[in-house]
Structure formats: structure tokens, C-alpha cells
MMTF fields as JSON, N, C-alpha, C and O atoms, coordinates in Angstrom:
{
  "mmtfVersion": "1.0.0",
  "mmtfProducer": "UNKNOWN",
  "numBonds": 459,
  "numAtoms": 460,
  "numGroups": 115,
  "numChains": 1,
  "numModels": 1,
  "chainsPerModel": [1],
  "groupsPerChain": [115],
  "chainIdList": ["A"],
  "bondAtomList": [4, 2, 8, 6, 12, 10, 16, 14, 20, 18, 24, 22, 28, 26, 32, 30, 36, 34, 40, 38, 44, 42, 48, 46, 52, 50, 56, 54, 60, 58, 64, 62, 68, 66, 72, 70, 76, 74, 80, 78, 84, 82, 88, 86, 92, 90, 96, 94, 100, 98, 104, 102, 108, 106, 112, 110, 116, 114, 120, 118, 124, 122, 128, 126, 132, 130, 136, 134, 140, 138, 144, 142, 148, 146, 152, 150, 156, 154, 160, 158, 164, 162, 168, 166, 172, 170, 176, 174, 180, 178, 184, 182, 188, 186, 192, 190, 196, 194, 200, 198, 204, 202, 208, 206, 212, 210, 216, 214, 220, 218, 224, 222, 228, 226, 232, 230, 236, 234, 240, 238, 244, 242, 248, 246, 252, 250, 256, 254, 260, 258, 264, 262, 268, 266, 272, 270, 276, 274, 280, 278, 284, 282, 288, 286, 292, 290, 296, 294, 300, 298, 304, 302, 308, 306, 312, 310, 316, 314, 320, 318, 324, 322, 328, 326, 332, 330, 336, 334, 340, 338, 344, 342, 348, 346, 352, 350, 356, 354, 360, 358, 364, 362, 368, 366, 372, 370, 376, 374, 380, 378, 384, 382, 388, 386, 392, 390, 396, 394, 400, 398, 404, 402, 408, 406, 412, 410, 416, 414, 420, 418, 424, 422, 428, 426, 432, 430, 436, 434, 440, 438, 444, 442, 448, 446, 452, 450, 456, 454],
  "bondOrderList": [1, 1, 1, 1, 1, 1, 1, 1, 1, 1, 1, 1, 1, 1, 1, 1, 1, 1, 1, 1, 1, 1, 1, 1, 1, 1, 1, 1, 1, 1, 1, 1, 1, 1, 1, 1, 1, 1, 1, 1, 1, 1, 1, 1, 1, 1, 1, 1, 1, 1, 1, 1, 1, 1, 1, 1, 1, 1, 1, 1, 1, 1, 1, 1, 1, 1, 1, 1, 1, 1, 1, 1, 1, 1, 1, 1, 1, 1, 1, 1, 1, 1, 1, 1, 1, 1, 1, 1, 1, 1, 1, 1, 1, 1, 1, 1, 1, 1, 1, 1, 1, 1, 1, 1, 1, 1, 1, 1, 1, 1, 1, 1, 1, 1],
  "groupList": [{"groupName": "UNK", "atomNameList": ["N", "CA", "C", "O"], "elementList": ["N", "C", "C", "O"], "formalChargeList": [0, 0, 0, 0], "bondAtomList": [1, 0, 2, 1, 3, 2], "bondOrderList": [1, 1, 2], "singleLetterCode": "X", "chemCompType": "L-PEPTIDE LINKING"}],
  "groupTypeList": [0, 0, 0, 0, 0, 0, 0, 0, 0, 0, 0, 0, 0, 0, 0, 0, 0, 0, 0, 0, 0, 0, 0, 0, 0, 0, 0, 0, 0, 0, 0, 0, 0, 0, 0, 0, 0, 0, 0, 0, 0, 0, 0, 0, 0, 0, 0, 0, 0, 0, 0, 0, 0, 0, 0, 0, 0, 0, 0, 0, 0, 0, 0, 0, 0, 0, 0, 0, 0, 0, 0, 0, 0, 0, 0, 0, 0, 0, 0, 0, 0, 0, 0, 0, 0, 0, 0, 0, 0, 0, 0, 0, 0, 0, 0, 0, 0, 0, 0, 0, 0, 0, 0, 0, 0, 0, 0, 0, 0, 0, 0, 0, 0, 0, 0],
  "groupIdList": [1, 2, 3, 4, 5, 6, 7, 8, 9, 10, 11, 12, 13, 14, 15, 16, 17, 18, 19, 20, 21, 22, 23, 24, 25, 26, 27, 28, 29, 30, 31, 32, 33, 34, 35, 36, 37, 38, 39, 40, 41, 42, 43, 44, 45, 46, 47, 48, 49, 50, 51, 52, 53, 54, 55, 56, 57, 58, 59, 60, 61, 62, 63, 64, 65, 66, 67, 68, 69, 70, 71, 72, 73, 74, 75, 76, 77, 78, 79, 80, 81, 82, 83, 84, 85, 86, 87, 88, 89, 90, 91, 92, 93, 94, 95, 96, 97, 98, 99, 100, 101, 102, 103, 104, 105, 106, 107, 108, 109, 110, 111, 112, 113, 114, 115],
  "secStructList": [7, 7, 1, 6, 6, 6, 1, 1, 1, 7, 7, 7, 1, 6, 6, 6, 1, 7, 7, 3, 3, 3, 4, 4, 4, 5, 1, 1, 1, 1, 1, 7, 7, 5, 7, 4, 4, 4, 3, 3, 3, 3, 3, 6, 6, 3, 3, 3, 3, 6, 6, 1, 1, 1, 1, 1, 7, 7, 7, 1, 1, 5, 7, 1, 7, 6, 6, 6, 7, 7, 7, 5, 6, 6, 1, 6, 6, 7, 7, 2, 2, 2, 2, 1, 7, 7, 7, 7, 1, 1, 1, 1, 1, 6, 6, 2, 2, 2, 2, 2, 6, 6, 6, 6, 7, 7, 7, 7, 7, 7, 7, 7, 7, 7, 7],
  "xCoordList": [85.824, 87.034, 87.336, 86.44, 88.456, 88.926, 88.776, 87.98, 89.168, 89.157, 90.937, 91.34, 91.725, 92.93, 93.268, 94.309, 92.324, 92.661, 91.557, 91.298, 90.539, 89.806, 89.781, 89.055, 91.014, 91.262, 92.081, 92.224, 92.558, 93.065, 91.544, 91.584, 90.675, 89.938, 88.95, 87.983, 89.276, 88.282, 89.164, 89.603, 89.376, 90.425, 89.235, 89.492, 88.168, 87.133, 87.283, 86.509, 88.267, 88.812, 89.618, 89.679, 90.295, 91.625, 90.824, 91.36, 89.266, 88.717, 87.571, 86.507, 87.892, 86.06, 87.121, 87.054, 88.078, 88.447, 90.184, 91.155, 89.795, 91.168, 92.31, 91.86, 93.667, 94.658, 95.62, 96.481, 95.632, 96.249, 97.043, 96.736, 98.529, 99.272, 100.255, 100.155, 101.285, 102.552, 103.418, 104.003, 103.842, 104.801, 106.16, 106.762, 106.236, 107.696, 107.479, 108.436, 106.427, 106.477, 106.822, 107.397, 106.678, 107.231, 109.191, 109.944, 109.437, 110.604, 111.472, 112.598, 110.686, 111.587, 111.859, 112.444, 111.381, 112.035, 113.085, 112.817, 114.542, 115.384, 114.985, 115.791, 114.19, 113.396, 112.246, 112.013, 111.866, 110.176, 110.564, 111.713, 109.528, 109.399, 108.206, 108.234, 107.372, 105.957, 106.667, 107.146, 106.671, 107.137, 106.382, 105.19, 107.702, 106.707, 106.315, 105.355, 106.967, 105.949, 104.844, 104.214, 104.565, 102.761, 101.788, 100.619, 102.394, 101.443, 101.717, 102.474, 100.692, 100.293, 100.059, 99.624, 100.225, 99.957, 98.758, 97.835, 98.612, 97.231, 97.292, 96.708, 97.561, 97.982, 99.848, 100.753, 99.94, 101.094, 101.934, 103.043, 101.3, 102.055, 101.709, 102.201, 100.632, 100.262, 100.096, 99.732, 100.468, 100.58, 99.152, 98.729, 98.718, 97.562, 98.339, 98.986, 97.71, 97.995, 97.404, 96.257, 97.929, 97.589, 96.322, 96.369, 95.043, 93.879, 92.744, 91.531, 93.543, 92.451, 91.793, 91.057, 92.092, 91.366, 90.795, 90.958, 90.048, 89.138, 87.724, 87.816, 86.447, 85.342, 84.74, 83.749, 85.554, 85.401, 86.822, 87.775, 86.997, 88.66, 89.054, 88.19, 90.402, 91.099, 92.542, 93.037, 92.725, 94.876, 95.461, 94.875, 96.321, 97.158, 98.121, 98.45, 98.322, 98.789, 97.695, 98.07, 96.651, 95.915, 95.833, 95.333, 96.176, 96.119, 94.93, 94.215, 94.184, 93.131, 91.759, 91.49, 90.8, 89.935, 89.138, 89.208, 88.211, 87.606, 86.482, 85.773, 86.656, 85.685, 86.067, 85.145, 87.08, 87.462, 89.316, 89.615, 89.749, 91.105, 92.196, 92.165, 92.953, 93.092, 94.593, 94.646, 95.836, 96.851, 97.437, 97.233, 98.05, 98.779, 100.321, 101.082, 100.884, 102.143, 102.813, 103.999, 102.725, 103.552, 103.291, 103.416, 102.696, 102.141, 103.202, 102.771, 104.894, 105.402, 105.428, 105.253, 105.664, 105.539, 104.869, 105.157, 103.197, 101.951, 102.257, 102.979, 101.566, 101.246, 100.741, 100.063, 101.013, 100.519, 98.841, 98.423, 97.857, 96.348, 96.407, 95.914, 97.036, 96.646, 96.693, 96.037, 98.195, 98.814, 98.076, 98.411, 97.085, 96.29, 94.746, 94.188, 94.388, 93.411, 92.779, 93.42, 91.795, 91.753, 90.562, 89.507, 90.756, 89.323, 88.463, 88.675, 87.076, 86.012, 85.496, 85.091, 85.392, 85.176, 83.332, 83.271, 82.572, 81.239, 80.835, 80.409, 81.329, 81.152, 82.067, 81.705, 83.394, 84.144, 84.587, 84.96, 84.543, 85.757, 84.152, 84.059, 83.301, 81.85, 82.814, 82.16, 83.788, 84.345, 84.418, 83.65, 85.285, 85.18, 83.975, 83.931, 82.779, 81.366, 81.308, 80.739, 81.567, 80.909, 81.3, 80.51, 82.957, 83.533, 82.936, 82.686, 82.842, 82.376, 80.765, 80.142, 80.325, 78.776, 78.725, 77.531, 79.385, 79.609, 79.689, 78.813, 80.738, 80.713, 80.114, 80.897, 78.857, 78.481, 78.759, 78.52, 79.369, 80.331, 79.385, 78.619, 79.843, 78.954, 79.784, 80.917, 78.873, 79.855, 80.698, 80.363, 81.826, 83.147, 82.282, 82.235, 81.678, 81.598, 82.893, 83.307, 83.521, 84.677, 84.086, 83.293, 84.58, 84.199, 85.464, 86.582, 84.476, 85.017, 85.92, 85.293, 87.763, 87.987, 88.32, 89.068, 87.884, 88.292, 89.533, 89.821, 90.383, 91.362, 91.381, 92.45],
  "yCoordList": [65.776, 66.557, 67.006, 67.342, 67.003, 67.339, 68.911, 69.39, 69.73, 70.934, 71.132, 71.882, 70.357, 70.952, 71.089, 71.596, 70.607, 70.751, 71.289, 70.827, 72.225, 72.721, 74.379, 74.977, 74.533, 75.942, 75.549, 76.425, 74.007, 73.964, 73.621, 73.193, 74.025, 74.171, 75.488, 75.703, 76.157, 77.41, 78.326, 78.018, 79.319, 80.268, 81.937, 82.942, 81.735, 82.473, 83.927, 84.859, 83.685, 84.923, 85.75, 86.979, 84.88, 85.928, 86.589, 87.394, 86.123, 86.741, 87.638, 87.819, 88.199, 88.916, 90.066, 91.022, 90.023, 91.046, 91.736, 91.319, 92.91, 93.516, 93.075, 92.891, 92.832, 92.383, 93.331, 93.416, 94.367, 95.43, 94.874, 94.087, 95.832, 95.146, 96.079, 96.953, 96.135, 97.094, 97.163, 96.105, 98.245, 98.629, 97.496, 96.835, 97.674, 96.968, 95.29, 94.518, 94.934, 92.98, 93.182, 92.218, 93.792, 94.06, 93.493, 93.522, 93.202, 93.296, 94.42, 94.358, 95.663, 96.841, 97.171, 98.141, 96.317, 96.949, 95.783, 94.719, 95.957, 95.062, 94.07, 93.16, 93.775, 92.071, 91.715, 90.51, 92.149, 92.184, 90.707, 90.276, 90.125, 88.957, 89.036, 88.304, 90.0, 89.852, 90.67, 91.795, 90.078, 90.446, 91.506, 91.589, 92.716, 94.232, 94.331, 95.045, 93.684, 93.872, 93.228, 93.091, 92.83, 92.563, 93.033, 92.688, 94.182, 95.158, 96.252, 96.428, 97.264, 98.667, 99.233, 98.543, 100.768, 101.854, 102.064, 102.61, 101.684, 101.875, 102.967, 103.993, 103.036, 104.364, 104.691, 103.858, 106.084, 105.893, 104.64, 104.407, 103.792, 103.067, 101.612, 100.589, 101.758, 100.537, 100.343, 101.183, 98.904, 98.426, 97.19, 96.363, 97.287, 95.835, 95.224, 95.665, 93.929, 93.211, 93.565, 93.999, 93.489, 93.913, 93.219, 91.993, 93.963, 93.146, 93.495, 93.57, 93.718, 93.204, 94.895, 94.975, 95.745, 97.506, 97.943, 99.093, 97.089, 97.267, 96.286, 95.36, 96.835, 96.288, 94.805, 94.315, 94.304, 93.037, 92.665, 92.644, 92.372, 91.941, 90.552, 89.858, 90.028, 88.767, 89.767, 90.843, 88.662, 88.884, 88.579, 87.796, 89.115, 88.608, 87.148, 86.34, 87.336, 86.065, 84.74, 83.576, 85.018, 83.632, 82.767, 83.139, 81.997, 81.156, 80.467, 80.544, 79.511, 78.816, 79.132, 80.295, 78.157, 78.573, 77.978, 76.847, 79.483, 79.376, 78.453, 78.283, 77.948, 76.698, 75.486, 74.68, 74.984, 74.176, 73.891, 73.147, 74.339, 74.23, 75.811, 76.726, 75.729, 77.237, 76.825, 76.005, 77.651, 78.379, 79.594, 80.553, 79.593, 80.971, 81.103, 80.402, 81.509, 81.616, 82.398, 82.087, 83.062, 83.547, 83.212, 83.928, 81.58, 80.975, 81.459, 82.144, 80.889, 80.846, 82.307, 82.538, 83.367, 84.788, 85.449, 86.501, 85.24, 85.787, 86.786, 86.498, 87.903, 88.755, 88.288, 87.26, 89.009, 88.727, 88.413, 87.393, 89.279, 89.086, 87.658, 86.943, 87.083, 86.101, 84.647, 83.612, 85.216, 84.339, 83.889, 83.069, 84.824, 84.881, 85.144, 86.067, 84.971, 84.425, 82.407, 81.58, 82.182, 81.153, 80.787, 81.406, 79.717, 78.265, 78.567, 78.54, 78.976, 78.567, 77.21, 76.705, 76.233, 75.439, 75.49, 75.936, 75.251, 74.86, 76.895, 77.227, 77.735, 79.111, 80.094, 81.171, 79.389, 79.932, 81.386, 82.391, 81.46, 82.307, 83.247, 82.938, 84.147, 84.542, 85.558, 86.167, 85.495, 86.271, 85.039, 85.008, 84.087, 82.97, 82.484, 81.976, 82.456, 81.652, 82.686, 82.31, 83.999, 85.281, 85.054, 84.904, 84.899, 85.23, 83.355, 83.296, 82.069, 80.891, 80.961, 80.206, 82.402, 82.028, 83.082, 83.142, 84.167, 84.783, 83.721, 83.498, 83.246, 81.726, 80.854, 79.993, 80.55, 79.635, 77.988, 76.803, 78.788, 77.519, 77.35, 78.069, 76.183, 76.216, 75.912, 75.477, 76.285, 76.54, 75.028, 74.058, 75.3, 74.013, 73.542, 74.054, 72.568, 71.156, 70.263, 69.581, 70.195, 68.859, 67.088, 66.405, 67.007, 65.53, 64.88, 65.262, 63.516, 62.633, 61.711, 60.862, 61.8, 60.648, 59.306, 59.121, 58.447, 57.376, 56.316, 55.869, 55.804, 55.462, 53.778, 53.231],
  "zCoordList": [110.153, 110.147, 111.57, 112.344, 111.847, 113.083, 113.429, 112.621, 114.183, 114.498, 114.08, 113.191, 114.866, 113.998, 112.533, 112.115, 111.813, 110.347, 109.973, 108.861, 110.395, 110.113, 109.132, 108.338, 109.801, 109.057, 107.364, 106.511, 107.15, 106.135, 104.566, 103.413, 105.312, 104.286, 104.466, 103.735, 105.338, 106.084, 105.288, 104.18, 105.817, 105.271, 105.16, 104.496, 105.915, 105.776, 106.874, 107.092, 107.255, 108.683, 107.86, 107.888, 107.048, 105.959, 104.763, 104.001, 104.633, 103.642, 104.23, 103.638, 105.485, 106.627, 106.792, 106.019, 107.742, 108.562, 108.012, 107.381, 108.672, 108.308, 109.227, 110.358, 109.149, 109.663, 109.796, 108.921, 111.129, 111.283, 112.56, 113.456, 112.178, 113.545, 113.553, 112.692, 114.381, 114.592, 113.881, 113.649, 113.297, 112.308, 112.342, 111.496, 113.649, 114.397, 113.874, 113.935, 113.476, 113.032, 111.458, 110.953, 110.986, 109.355, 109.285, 110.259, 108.377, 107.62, 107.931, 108.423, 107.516, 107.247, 109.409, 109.891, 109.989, 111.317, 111.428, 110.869, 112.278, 112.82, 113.372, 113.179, 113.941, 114.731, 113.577, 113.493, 113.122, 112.047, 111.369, 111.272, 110.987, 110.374, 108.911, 107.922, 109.159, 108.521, 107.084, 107.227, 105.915, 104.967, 104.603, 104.306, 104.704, 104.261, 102.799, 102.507, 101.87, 100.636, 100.535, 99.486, 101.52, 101.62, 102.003, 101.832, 102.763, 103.911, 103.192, 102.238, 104.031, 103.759, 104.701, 105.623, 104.958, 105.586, 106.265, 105.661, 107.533, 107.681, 109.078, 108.732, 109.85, 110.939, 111.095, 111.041, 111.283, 111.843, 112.301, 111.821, 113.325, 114.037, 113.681, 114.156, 112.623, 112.114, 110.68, 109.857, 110.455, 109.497, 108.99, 109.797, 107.856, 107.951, 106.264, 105.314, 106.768, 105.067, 103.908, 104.015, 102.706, 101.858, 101.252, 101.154, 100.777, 100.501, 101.647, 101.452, 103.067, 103.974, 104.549, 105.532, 103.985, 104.561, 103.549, 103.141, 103.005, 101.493, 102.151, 102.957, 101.515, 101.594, 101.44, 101.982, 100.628, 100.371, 100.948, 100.17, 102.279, 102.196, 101.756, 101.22, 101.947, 101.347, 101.382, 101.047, 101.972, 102.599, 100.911, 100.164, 100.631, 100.119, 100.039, 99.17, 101.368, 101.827, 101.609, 101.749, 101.338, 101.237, 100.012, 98.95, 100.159, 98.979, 98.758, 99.757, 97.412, 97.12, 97.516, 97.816, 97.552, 97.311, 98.851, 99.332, 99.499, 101.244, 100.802, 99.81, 101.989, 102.039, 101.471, 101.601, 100.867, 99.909, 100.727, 101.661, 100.328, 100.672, 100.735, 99.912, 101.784, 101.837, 102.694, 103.611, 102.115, 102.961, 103.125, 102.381, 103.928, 104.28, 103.391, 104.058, 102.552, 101.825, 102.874, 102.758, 103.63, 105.311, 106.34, 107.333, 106.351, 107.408, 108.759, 109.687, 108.663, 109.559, 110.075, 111.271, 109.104, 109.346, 109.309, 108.738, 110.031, 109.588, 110.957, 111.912, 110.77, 112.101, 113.159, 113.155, 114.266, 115.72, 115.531, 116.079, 114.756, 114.838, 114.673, 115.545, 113.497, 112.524, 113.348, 113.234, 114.567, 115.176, 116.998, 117.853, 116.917, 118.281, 117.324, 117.916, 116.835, 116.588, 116.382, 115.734, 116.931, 117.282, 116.939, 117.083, 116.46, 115.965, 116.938, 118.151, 116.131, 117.289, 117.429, 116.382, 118.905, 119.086, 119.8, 120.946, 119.438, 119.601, 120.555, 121.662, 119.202, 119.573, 120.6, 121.073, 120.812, 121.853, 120.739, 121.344, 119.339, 118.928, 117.684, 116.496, 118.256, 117.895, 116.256, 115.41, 116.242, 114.982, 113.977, 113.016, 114.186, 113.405, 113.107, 111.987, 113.843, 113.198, 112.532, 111.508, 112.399, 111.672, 110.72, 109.788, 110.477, 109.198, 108.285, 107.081, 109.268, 108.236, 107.674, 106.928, 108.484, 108.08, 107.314, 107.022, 106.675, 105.649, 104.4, 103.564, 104.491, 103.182, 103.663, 104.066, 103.885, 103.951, 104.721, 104.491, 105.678, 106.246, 107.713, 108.355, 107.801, 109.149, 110.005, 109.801, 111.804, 113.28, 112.935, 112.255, 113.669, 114.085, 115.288, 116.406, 114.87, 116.233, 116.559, 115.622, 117.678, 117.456, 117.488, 118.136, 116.904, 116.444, 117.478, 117.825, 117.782, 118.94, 117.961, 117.328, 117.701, 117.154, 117.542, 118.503, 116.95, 117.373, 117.404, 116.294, 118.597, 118.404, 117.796, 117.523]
}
């Protein structure tokens, strides 16, 4: 498997960590994109997805099943975290091995493809 299609069966970051971001990327602000009936109250000035400021988190937004096959239903309109967070490649991204070795997933090696 490649590294660019690696997250379409990972989905193990949307089920580890909380996804908190600025009020202002929501819906309910004039520029906002991140659909506010998905989020919740989490500081004054911040907002996180719904699912993910609970102990066991998992976004709302995630669809199917981690480790197996996995999307985002607000892919194009996911928050800034979601959107600067990045594939770890042979340990560059030490949150991503965290959240695949929670499920059982193991580190992203890139594989050499062949033309």
C-alpha cells in the first residue's frame, strides 16, 4: 500500500485525539466551513468535534470501520487540526504511530512503487 492511500484504511487519529479548533472555522461564523452541527463547546474561543473531548474519542465525522476502511463525511470541510495533520512516514508524524499503535496498526513504511 502506498502512503497516499494509507489513511483510507487508517482512520486511527479521528479515533485517539481530540479535534479542537477556532470558533471562527464553524458554519455559524460568516467565512466558517466546518459544519457546526457537528461540533461542541469546548473553550470560549474554541470549538472541537463532536465525539472527540470524551475518553474513548471517535469524530463524528468518521465513517467505517479503523484499520479496515475509513472516511471523513466533511472531508472537504474538516478543521484546520484535521487539515495539518500529517501521515507519518518511517516516524516523521510520533502522534500518528501513537494513535495506529493504539489499534493495532503498525508504523507507515513507504513502499518503493514500481513503474
Amino acid at each position: 500500500m502506498s502512503l497516499a492511500n494509507a489513511c483510507l484504511t487508517c482512520g486511527a487519529c479521528c479515533a485517539s485525539y481530540r479535534v479542537s479548533f477556532y470558533w471562527g472555522e464553524a458554519t455559524g461564523a460568516p467565512e466558517g466551513y466546518v459544519p457546526s452541527e457537528l461540533t461542541e463547546s469546548f473553550h470560549p474561543h474554541l470549538l472541537c468535534m463532536q465525539g472527540t473531548n470524551q475518553k474513548n474519542p471517535r469524530c463524528v465525522a468518521l465513517e467505517g470501520e479503523i484499520g479496515q476502511q475509513v472516511s471523513c463525511s466533511i472531508y472537504a470541510n474538516r478543521p484546520s487540526p484535521c487539515r495539518e495533520f500529517s501521515i507519518s512516514e518511517n516516524g516523521s508524524n510520533p502522534y500518528c504511530d501513537k494513535a495506529r499503535a493504539k489499534y493495532g496498526l503498525s508504523q507507515l513504511i513507504p513502499v518503493q512503487e514500481v513503474a
